[in-house]
C-alpha positions as semicolon CSV with decimal commas, in nm:
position;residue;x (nm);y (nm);z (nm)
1;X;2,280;1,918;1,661
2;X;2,462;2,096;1,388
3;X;2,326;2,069;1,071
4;X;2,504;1,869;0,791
5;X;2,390;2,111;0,533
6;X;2,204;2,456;0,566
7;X;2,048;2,607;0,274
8;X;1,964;2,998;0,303
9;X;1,777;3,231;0,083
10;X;1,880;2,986;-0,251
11;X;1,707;3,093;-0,542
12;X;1,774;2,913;-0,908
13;X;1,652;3,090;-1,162
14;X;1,544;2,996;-1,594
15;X;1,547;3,295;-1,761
16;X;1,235;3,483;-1,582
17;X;1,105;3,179;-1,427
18;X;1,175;3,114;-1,079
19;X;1,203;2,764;-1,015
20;X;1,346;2,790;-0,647
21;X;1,244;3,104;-0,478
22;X;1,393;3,198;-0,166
23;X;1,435;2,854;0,050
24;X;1,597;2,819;0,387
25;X;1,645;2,475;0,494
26;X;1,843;2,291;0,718
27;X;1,963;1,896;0,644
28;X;2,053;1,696;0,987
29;X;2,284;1,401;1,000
30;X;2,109;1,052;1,059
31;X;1,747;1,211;0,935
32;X;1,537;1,127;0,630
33;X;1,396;1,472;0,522
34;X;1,082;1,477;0,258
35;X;1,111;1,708;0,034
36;X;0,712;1,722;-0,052
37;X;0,499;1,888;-0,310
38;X;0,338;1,903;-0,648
39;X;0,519;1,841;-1,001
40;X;0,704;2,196;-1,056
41;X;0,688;2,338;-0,760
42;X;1,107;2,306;-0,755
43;X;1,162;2,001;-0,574
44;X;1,381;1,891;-0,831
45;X;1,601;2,141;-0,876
46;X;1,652;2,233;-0,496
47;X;1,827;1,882;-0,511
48;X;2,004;1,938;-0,840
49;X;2,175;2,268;-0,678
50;X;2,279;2,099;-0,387
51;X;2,458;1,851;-0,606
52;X;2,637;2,099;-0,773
53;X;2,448;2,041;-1,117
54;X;2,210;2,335;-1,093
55;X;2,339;2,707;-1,038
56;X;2,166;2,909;-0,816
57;X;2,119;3,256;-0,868
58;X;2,143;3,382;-0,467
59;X;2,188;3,222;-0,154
60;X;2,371;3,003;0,013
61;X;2,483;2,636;0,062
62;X;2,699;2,548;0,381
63;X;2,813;2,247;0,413
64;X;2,914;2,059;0,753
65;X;3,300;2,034;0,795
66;X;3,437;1,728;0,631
67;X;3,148;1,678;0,353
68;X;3,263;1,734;-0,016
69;X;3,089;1,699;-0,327
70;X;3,152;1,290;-0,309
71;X;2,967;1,298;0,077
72;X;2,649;1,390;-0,197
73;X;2,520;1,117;-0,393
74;X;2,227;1,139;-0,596
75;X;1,918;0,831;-0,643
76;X;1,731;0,884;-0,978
77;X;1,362;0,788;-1,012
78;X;1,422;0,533;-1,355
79;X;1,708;0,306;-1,244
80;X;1,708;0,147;-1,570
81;X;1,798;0,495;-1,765
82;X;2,016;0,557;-1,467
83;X;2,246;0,261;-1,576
84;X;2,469;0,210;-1,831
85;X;2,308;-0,140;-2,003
86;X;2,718;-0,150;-2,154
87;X;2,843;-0,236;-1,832
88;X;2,835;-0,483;-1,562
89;X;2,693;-0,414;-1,245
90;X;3,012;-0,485;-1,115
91;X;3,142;-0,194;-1,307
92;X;2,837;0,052;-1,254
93;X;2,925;0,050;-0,850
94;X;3,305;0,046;-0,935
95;X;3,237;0,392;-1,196
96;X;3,215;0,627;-0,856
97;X;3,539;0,495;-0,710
98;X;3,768;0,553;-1,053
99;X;3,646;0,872;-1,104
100;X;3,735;0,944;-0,753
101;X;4,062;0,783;-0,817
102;X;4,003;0,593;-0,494
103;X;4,001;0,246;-0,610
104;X;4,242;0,122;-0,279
105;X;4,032;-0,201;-0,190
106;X;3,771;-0,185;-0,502
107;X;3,681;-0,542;-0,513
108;X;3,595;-0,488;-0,147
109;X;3,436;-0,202;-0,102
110;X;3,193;-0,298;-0,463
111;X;3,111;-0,644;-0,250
112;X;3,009;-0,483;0,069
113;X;2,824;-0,166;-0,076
114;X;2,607;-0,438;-0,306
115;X;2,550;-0,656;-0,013
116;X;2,460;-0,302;0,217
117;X;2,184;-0,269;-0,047
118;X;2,012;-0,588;-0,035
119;X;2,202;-0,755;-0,360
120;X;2,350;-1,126;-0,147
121;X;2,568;-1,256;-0,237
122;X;2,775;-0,961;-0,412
123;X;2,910;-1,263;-0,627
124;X;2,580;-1,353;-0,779
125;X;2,533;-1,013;-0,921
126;X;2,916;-0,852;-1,006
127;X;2,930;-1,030;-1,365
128;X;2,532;-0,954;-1,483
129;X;2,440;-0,685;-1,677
130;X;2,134;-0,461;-1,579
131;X;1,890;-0,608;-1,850
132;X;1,919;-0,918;-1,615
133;X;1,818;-0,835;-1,329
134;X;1,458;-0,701;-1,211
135;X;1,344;-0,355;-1,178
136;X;1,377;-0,367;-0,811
137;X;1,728;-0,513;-0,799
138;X;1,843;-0,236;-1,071
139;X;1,737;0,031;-0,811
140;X;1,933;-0,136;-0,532
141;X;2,257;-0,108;-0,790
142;X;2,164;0,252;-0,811
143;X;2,201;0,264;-0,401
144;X;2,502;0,034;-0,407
145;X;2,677;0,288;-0,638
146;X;2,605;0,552;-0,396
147;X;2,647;0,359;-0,105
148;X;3,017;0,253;-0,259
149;X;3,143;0,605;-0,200
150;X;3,040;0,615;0,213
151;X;2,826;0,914;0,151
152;X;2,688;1,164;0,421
153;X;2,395;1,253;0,236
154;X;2,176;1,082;-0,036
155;X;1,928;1,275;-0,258
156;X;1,655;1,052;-0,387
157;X;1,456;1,226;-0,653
158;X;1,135;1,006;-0,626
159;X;1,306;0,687;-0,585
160;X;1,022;0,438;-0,581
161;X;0,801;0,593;-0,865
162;X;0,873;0,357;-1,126
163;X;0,849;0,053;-0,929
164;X;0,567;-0,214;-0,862
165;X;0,360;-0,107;-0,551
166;X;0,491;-0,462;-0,437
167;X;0,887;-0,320;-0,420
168;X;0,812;0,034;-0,326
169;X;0,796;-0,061;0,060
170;X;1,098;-0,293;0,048
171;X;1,321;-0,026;-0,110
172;X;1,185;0,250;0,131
173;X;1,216;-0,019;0,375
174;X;1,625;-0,068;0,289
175;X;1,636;0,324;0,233
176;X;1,557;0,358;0,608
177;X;1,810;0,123;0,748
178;X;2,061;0,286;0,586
179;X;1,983;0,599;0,756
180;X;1,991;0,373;1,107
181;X;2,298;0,153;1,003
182;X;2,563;0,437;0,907
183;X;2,430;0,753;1,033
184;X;2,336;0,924;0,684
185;X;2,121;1,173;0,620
186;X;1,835;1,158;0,340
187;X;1,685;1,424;0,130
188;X;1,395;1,262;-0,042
189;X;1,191;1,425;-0,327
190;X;0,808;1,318;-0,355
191;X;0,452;1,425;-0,416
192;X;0,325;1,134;-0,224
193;X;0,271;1,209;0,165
194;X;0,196;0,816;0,191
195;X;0,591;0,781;0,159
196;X;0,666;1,050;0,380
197;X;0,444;0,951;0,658
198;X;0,654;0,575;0,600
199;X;0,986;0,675;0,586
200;X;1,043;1,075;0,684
201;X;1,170;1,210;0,991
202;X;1,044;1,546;0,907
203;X;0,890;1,702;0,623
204;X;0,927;1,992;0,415
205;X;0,608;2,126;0,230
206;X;0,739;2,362;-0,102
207;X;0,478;2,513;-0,352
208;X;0,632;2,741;-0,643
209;X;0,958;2,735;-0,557
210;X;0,926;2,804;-0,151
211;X;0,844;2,597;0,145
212;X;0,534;2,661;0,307
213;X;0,516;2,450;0,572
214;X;0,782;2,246;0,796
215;X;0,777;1,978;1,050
216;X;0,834;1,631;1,257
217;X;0,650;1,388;1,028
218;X;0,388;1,292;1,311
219;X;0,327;1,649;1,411
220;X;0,278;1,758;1,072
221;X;0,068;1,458;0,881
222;X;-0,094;1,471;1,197
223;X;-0,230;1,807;1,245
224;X;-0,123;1,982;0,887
225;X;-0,125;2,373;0,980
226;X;-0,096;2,513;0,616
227;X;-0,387;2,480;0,355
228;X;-0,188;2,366;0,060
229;X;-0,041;2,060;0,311
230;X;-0,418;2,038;0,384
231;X;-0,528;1,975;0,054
232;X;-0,207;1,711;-0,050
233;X;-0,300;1,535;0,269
234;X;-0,687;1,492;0,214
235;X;-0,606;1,240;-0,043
236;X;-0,375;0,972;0,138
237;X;-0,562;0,656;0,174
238;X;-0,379;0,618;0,571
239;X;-0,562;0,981;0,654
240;X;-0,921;1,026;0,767
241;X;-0,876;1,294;1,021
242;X;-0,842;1,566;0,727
243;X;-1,153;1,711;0,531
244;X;-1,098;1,581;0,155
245;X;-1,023;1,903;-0,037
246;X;-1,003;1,944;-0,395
247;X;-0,802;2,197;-0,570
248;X;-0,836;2,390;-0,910
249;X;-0,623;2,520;-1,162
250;X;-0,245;2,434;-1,181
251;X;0,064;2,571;-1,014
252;X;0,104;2,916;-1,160
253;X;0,363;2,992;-1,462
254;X;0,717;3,048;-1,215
255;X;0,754;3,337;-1,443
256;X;0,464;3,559;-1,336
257;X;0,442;3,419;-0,936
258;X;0,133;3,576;-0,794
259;X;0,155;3,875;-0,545
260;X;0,078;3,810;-0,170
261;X;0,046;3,421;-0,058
262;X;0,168;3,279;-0,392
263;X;-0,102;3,010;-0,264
264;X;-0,395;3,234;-0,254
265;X;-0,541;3,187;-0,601
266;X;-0,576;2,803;-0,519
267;X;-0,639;2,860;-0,204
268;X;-0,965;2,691;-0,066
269;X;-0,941;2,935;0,258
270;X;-0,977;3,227;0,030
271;X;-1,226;3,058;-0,208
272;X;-1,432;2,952;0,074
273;X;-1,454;3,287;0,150
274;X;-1,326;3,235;0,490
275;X;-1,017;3,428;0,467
276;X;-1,299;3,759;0,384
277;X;-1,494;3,665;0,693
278;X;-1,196;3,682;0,895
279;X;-1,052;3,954;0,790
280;X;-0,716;3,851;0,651
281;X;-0,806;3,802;0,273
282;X;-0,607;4,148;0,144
283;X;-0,297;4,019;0,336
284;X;-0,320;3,686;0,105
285;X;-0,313;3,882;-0,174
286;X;-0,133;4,146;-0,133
287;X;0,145;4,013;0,182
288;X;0,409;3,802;0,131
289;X;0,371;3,529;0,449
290;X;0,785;3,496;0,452
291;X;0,942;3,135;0,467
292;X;0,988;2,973;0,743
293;X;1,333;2,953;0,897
294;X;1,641;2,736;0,810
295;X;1,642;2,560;1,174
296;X;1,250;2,575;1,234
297;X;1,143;2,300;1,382
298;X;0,761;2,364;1,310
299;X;0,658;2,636;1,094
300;X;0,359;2,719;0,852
301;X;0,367;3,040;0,611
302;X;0,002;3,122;0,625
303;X;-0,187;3,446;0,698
304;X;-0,428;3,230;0,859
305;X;-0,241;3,168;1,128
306;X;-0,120;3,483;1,238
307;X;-0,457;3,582;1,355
């Protein structure tokens, strides 16, 4: 299958901080990718420069034939600062059509894409105003107003954060039929593996501003290959198969990214001292692993491994 968006060697840089370092990636229709790691490590802004609101500094974004800028729609984490509390819902969905100048069939296509995302009947909900509805049902305007514009490919920057544990799973829940209804593809940003393992297809590992680590979900959650997947593994309640790991310090400052394995001063391998006894330890700090390519299927960058 050709991919509906390949990402090679992109790099976004702040100044002297790089936030995305070198990341090859491929997107395939009708797949929910999880875009996986801790707070900074560039999540984020990978999405933001395939939206177009980020420029990267090298690389490249290729996109399938046929998908334009309006194929991309973007899920925020707060649906309530997402919304305008000024308009109707009915005019929140409607906003992506008029500045598309495609409003052929608006009444229509505002109806179906809130009743696509759970809001029945469309009626009920076209005349209120976001204050009045719950937290929940503001996120599923947020979807309808993607969903309005027949998108190839959502971005959902942490989509369930700010919701009661008691929507999350019916949200990820409507997320994933959307993906089997139309055919869409999903690039989801978390630091949870809980919601990857529920919803992903495969899952992308990234750690200062590269992927480590790539994979089918059940392959990967299953038997994680790279340390740093490892460690945000061993602290999902649904895992008992991994050793609970703990690790120390922070992600390092983007602007002064460690030589070697950009991992290796967190590492536990290395503070174990088991990357020593094997060997290996002067490649971690000294040897850049690589990333792993665009169309891997499953791929860790770890010295470890190459033994």
């Amino acid at each position: 299958m050709n991919p509906l968006v390949r990402i090679e060697g992109l790099s976004v840089v702040f100044g002297d901080a790089r936030a995305v370092d070198g990341v090859d990636l491929d997107v395939y229709p009708g797949e929910v990718l999880a875009l996986v790691g801790e707070s900074g490590s560039g999540k984020t802004t990978l999405i933001r420069a395939l939206q177009g609101l980020q420029r990267s500094a090298a690389g490249t974004i290729t996109f399938a034939d046929g998908l334009s800028r309006h194929g991309i729609q973007m899920i925020f984490q707060d649906p309530t600062g997402a919304l305008n509390p000024r308009q109707t819902i009915y005019e929140i969905v409607a906003e992506g059509l008029r500045v598309a100048k495609s409003r052929t069939n608006e009444s229509a296509k505002v109806a179906a894409a809130l009743a696509m995302s759970g809001l029945r009947p469309a009626e009920r909900f076209t005349a209120r105003y976001p204050h009045e509805v719950s937290g929940g049902q503001r996120q599923r305007v947020v979807i309808a107003g993607a969903m309005v514009m027949e998108p190839k490919l959502l971005l959902a920057d942490e989509p369930v954060a700010s919701l009661d544990a008691s929507i999350r799973g019916e949200i990820l829940a409507l997320l994933r039929a959307l993906v089997d209804e139309t055919g869409l593809a999903i690039l989801v940003v978390t630091h949870d593996l809980g919601l990857a393992w529920n919803i992903a297809d495969r899952v992308a590992v990234m750690y200062l501003g590269r992927i480590v680590e790539v994979g089918p979900t059940e392959e990967l959650l299953s038997d994680p290959q790279h340390p740093y997947t490892k460690a945000l593994l061993s602290v999902v309640p649904e895992t008992h198969h991994v050793e609970p790991q703990v690790l120390t310090g922070e992600i390092p400052d983007p602007r002064n990214i460690p030589a070697g394995c950009r991992f290796h001063l967190r590492c536990p391998v290395v503070q174990s001292g088991a990357a020593e006894a094997g060997g290996f330890v002067d490649r971690c700090r000294g040897v850049d692993p690589g990333i792993p390519a665009a169309d891997a299927v499953r791929a860790a960058a770890c010295h470890a491994l190459d033994r």
